[in-house]
C-alpha positions as CSV (number, residue, x, y, z in Angstrom):
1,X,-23.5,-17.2,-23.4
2,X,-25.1,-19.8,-21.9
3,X,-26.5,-23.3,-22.6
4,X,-29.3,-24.4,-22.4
5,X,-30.4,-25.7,-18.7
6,X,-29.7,-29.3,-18.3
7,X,-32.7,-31.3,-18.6
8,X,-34.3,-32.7,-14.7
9,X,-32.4,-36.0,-15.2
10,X,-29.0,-34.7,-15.6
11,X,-26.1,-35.6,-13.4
12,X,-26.0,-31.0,-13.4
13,X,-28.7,-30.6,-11.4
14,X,-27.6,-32.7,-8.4
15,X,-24.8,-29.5,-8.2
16,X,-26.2,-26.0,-7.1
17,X,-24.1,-23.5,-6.3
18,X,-24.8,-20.4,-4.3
19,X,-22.3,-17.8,-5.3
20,X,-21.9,-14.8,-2.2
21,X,-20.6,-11.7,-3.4
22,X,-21.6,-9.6,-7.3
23,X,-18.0,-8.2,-7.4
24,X,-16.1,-9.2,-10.6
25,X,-15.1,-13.0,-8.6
26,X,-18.1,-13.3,-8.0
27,X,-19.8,-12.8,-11.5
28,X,-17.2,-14.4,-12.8
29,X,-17.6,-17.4,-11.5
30,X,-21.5,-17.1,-12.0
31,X,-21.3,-16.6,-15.4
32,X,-18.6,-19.4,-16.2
33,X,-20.9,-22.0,-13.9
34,X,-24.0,-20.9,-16.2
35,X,-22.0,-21.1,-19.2
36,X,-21.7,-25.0,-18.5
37,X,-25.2,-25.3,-17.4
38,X,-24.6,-25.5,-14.1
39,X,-27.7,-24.1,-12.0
40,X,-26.4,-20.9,-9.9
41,X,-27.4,-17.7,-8.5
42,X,-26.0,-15.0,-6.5
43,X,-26.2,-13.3,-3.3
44,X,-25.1,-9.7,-2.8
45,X,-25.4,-8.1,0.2
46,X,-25.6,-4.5,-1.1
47,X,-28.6,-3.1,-2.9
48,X,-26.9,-2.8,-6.4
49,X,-23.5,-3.5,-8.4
50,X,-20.7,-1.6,-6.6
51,X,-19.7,1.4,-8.6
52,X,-16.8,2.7,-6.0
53,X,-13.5,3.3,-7.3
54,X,-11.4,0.2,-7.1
55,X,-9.4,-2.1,-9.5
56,X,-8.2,-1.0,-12.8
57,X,-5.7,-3.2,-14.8
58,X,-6.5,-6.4,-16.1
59,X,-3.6,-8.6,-16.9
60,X,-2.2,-10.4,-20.0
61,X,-3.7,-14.1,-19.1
62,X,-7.2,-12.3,-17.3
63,X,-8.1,-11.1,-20.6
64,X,-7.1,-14.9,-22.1
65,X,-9.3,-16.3,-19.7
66,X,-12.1,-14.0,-19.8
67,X,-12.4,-14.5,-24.0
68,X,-14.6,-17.7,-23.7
69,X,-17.4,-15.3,-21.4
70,X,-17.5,-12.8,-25.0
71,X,-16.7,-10.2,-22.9
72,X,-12.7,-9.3,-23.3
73,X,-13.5,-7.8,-27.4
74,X,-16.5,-5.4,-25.0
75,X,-13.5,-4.3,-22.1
76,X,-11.3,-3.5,-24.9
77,X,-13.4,-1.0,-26.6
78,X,-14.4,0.4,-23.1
79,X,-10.4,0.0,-21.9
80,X,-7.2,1.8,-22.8
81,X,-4.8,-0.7,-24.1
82,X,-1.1,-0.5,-22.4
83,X,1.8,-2.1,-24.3
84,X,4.1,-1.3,-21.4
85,X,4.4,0.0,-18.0
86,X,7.5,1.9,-16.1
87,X,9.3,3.1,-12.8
88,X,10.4,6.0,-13.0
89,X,12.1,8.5,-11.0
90,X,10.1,12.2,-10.5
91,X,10.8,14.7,-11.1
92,X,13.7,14.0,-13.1
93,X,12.2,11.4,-15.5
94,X,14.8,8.6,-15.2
95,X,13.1,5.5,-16.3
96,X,12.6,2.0,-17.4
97,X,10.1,0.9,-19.2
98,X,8.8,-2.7,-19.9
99,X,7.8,-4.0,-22.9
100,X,4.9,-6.0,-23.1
101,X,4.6,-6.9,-26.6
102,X,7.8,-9.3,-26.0
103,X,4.7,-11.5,-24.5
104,X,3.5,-12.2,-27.8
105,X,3.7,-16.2,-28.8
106,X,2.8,-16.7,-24.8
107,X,-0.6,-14.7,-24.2
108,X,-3.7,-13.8,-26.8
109,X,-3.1,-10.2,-25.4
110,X,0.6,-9.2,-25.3
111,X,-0.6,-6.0,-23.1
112,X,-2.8,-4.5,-19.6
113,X,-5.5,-3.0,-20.3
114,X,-7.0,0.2,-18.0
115,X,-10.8,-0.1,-17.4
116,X,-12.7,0.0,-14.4
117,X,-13.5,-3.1,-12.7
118,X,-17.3,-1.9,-12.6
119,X,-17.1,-2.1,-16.3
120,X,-16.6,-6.2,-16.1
121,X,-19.3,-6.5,-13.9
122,X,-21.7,-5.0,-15.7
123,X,-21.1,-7.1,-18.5
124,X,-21.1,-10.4,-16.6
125,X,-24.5,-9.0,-14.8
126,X,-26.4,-8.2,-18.6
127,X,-25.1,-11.9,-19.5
128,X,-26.1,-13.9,-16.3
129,X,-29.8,-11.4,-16.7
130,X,-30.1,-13.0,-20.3
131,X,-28.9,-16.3,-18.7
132,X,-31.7,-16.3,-16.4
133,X,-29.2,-16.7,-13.4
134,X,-30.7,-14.9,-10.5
135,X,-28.6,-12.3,-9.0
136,X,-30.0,-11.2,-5.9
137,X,-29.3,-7.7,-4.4
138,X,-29.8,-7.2,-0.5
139,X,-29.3,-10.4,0.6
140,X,-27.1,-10.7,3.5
141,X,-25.7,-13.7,4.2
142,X,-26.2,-13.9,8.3
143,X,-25.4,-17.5,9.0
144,X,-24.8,-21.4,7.1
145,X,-24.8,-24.8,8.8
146,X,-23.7,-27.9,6.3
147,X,-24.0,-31.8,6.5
148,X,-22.4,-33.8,4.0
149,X,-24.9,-33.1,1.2
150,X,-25.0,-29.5,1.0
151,X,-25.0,-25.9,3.0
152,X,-28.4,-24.5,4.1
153,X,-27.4,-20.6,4.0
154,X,-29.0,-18.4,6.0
155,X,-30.5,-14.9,4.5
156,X,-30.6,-11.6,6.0
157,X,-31.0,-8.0,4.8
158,X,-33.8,-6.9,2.8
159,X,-35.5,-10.2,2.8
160,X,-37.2,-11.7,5.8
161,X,-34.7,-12.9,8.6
162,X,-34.1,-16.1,8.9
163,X,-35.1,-17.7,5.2
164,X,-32.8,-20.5,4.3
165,X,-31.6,-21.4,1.1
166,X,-30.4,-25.2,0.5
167,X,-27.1,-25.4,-2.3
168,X,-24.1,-28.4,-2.8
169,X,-22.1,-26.3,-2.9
170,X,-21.2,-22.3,-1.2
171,X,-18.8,-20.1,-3.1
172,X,-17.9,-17.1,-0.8
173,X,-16.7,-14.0,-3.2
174,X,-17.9,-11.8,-0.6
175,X,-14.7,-9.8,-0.2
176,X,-12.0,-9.0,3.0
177,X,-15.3,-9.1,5.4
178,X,-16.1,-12.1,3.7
179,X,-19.7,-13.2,6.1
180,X,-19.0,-16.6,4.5
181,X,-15.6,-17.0,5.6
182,X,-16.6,-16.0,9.2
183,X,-19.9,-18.0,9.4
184,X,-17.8,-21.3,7.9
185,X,-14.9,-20.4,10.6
186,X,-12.1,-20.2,8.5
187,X,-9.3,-18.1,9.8
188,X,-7.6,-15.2,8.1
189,X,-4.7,-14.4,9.2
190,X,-2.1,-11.5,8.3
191,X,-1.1,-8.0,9.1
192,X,-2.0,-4.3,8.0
193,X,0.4,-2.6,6.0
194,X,1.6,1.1,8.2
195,X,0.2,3.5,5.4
196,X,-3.0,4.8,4.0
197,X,-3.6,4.4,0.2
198,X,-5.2,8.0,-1.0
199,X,-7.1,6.3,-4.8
200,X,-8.4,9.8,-6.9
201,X,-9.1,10.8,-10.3
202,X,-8.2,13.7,-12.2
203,X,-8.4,14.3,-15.7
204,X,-5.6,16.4,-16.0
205,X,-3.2,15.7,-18.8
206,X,0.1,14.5,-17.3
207,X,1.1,12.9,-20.4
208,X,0.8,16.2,-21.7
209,X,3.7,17.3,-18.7
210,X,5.6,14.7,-18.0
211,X,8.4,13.5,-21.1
212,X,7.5,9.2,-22.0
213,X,4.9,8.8,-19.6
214,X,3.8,5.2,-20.0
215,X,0.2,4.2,-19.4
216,X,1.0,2.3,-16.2
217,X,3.6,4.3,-13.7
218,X,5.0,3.3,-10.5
219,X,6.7,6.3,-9.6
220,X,9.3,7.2,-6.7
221,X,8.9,11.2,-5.9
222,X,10.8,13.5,-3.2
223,X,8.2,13.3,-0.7
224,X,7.4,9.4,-1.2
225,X,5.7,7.3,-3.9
226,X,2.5,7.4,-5.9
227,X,1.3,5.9,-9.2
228,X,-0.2,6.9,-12.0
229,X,-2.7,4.3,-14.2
230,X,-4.5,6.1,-17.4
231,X,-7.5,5.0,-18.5
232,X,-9.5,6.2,-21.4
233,X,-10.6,9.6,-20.0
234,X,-9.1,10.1,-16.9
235,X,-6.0,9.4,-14.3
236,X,-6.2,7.1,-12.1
237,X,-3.9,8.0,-8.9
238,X,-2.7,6.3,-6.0
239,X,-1.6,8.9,-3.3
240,X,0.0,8.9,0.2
241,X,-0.3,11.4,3.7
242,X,2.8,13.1,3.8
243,X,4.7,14.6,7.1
244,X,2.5,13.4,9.3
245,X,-0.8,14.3,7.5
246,X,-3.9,12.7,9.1
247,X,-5.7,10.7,6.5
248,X,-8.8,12.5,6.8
249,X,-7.3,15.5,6.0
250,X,-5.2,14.2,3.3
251,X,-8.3,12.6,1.3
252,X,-10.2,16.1,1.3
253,X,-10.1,17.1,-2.3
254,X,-7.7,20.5,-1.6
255,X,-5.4,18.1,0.0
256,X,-5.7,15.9,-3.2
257,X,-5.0,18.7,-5.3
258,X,-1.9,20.0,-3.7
259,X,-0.9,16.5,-4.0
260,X,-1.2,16.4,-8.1
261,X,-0.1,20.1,-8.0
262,X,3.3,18.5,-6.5
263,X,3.4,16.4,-9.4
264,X,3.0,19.2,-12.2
265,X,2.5,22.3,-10.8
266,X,-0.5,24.2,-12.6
267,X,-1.4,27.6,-12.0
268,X,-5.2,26.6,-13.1
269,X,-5.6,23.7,-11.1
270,X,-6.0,19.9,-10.9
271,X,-9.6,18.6,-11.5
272,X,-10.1,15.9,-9.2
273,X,-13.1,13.6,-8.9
274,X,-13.3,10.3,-6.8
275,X,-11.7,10.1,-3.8
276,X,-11.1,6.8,-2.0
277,X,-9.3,6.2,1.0
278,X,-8.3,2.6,2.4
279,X,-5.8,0.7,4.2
280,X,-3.5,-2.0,2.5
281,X,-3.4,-6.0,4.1
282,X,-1.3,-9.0,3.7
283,X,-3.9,-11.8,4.3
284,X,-4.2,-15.2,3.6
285,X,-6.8,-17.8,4.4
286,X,-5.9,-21.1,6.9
287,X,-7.5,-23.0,3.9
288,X,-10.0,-22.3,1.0
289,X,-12.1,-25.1,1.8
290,X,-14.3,-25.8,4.5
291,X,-16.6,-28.6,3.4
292,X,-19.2,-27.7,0.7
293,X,-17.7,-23.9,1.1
294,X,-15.2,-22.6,-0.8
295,X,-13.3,-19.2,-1.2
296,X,-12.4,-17.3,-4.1
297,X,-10.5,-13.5,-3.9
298,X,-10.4,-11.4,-1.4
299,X,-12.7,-13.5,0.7
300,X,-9.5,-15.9,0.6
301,X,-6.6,-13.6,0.3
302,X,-5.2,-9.9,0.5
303,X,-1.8,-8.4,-1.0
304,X,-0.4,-5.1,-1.6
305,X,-2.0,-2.8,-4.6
306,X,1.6,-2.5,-5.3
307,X,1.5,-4.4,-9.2
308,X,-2.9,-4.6,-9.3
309,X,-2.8,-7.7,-8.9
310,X,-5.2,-8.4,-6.6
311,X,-8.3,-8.7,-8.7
312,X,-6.7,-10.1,-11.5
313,X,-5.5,-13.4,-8.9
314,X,-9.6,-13.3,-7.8
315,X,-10.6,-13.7,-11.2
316,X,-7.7,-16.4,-11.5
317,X,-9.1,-18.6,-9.3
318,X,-12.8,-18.4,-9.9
319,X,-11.7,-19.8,-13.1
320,X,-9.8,-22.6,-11.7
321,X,-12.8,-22.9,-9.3
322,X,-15.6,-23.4,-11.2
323,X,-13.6,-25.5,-13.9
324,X,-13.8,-28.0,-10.8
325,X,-17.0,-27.3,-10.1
326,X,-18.2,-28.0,-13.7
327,X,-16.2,-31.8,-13.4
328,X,-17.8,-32.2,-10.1
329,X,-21.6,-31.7,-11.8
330,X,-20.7,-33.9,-14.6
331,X,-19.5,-36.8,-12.0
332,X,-16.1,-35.8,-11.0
333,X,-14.6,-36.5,-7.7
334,X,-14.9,-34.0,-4.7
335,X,-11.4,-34.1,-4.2
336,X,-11.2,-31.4,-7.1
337,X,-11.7,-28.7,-5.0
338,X,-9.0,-29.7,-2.4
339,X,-7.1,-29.4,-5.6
340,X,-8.2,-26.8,-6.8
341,X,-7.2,-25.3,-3.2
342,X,-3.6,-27.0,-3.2
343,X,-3.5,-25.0,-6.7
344,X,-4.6,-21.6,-5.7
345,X,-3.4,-21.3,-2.3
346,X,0.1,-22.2,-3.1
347,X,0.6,-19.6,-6.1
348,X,-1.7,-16.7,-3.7
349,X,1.1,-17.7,-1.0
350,X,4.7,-18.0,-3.1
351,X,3.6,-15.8,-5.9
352,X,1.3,-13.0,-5.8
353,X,1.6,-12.0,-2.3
354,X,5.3,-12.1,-2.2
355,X,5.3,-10.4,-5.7
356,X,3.2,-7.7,-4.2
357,X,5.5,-7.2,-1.4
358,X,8.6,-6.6,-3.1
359,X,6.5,-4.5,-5.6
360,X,5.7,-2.2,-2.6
361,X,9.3,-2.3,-0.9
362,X,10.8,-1.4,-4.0
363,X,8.3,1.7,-4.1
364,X,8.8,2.4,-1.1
365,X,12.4,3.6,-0.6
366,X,13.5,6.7,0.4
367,X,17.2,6.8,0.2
368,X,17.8,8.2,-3.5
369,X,21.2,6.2,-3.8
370,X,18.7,2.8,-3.5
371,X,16.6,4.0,-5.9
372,X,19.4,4.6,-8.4
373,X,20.7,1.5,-7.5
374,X,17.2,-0.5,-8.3
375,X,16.8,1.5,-11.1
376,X,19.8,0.3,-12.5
377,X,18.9,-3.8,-11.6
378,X,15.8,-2.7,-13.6
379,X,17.7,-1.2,-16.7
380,X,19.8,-4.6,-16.6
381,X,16.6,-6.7,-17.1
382,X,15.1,-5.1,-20.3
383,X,18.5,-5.0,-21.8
384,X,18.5,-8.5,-21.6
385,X,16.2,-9.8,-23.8
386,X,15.9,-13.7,-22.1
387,X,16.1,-11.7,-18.7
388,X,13.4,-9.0,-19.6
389,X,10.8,-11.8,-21.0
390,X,10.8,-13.8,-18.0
391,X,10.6,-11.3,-15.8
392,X,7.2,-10.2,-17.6
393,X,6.2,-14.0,-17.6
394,X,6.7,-13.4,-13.6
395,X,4.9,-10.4,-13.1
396,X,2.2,-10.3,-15.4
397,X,1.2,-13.8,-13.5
398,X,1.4,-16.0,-16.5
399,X,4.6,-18.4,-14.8
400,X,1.9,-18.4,-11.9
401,X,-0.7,-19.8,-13.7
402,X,1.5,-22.4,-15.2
403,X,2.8,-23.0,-11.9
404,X,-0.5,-24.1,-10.9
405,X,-1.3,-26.6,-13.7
406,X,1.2,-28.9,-12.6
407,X,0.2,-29.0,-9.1
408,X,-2.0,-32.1,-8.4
């Protein structure tokens, strides 16, 4: 994967970047920066790679820009592909079901694909090991001061407090408690979303039980909403407290399993394995930028799960963040990466967050005469075949992207 490292008088070596955070932004960017011979490492302040239940579906244009790191061909055989994804209504099993193939011509992967998050990183980690590129567990970041040459970061955790490491430049991918963004004192504004978000597994068959289940289901039910993501040998489930249900009673795995049970009842039970908990945000940065530190992902912005789009916009701009990076090293202007904020913060702000949004408000009502009604609009898009392609352009983040290009 990557290049050789660029020999001592090479305009490359003037540009080291620290990257904060070994979540899939984070690796990303790592691996795309040691790709170009750009000298890196990373700082992670937990003792290994996260293996918590988190994101699942990678989008159309991820997987495109993924394919130059080798590792899309690896997620697919670990992944379930998806060629379409629904809203439907339970328990009745009114639907509509969008098409992804219609993408085709537009994307190199005309589908989602369901695998673990976890799985990426992995695969980034064995590369940037056979790269050379340290990645250093238990290093807290604990503090950073900067001058116009660089950012010294300061190091705590398992390491000696106090050590200071010297970089040009500071790429926080440390998530929503991002210790970059704090220590660089970049605000993050937003607001907490009223519910709890219930994430389990269970590999009970419900395409088995439930007539044209798609792959990927966002699904309105009698007591609220829920969804339900396949992956290769499990469900993935996103579940709600009901009627008042405290949230630590409603992520205790009997709660869980009435909760499946309510979806198809079964006398022998609902297996159920992870169980995770955790409440939704609408965040976004004052800026991206502060100096020689950047933000990338959550560190920079939070939307609703509603859509999984959330990693997916993370990965997006690590890519558009270290393709300045890579101009910068080779003699490019440090105005790139107020571009490359301009670009990312302006599609985070007009597209994903307020896609995510209307995602989630359209899950989210109760009134069964809206639902029919939205179900309807929905029906009206993929019988149109113009209307039904750009809306998939929209959602699957591709317009986004292209969106970005031409902002300068």
């Amino acid at each position: 994967m990557a290049q050789a490292p660029p020999p001592p008088d090479d305009p490359r070596r003037r540009v080291n970047v620290i990257v904060v955070g070994a979540g899939p932004v984070g690796l990303v960017t790592a691996a795309r920066l040691a790709a170009a011979g750009v000298p890196v490492e990373v700082l992670e302040a937990a003792d290994q790679l996260g293996d918590e239940l988190r994101a699942s579906t990678f989008y159309p244009p991820t997987l495109d820009l993924l394919d130059p790191l080798g590792v899309t061909g690896e997620l697919l055989e670990r992944g379930l592909i998806c060629p379409s994804w629904q809203v439907r209504l339970h328990p009745t099993g009114e639907r509509v079901t969008f098409d992804l193939s219609v993408l085709a011509g537009e994307t190199g992967h005309p589908y989602r694909l369901q695998v673990p998050q976890r799985e990426l990183c992995r695969l980034l980690l064995d590369r940037l090991d056979q790269a050379g590129v340290p990645v250093r567990f238990g290093h807290r970041v604990t503090g950073l001061r900067q001058d116009p040459d660089g950012v010294d970061v300061e190091i705590g955790g398992l390491v000696e407090p106090g050590e200071w490491r010297r970089c040009a430049v500071l790429v926080g991918a440390d998530g929503a408690r991002s210790a970059v963004r704090e220590a660089a004192g970049i605000g993050f504004p937003g607001m907490t979303y009223p519910e709890t978000t219930i994430l389990a597994t269970t590999t009970f068959p419900f395409q088995q039980w439930l007539t044209g289940l798609s792959h990927v289901n966002y699904v309105w039910a009698p007591e609220g909403t829920l969804s339900l993501l396949r992956l290769p040998d499990l469900w993935q489930c996103s579940l709600y407290p009901v009627n008042g249900e405290p949230v630590g009673e409603a992520a205790t795995p009997e709660a869980v399993q009435r909760k499946l049970s309510a979806i198809v009842p079964d006398a022998g039970g609902h297996p159920v394995g992870e169980i995770r908990p955790y409440r939704v945000h609408q965040r976004l940065a004052d800026t991206f930028r502060a100096g020689r530190v950047v933000l990338a992902g959550d560190a920079a912005h939070l939307n609703s799960p509603s859509g999984g789009m959330g990693m997916n916009g993370g990965i997006h701009d690590a890519v558009a963040l270290t393709d300045a990076l890579v101009r910068i090293a080779g003699g490019g202007d440090w105005e790139l990466l107020d571009r490359y904020v301009r670009r990312r913060r302006t599609v985070v702000r007009d597209e994903i967050i307020q896609q995510a949004d209307r995602n989630r408000d359209r899950m989210w009502l109760r009134d069964p005469a809206l639902r029919h009604r939205e179900l309807a609009a929905l029906r009206r898009i993929t019988a149109d075949p113009v209307a039904h392609k750009r809306h998939l352009l929209r959602t699957s983040m591709i317009e986004g992207l292209r969106r970005a290009e031409t902002i300068t």
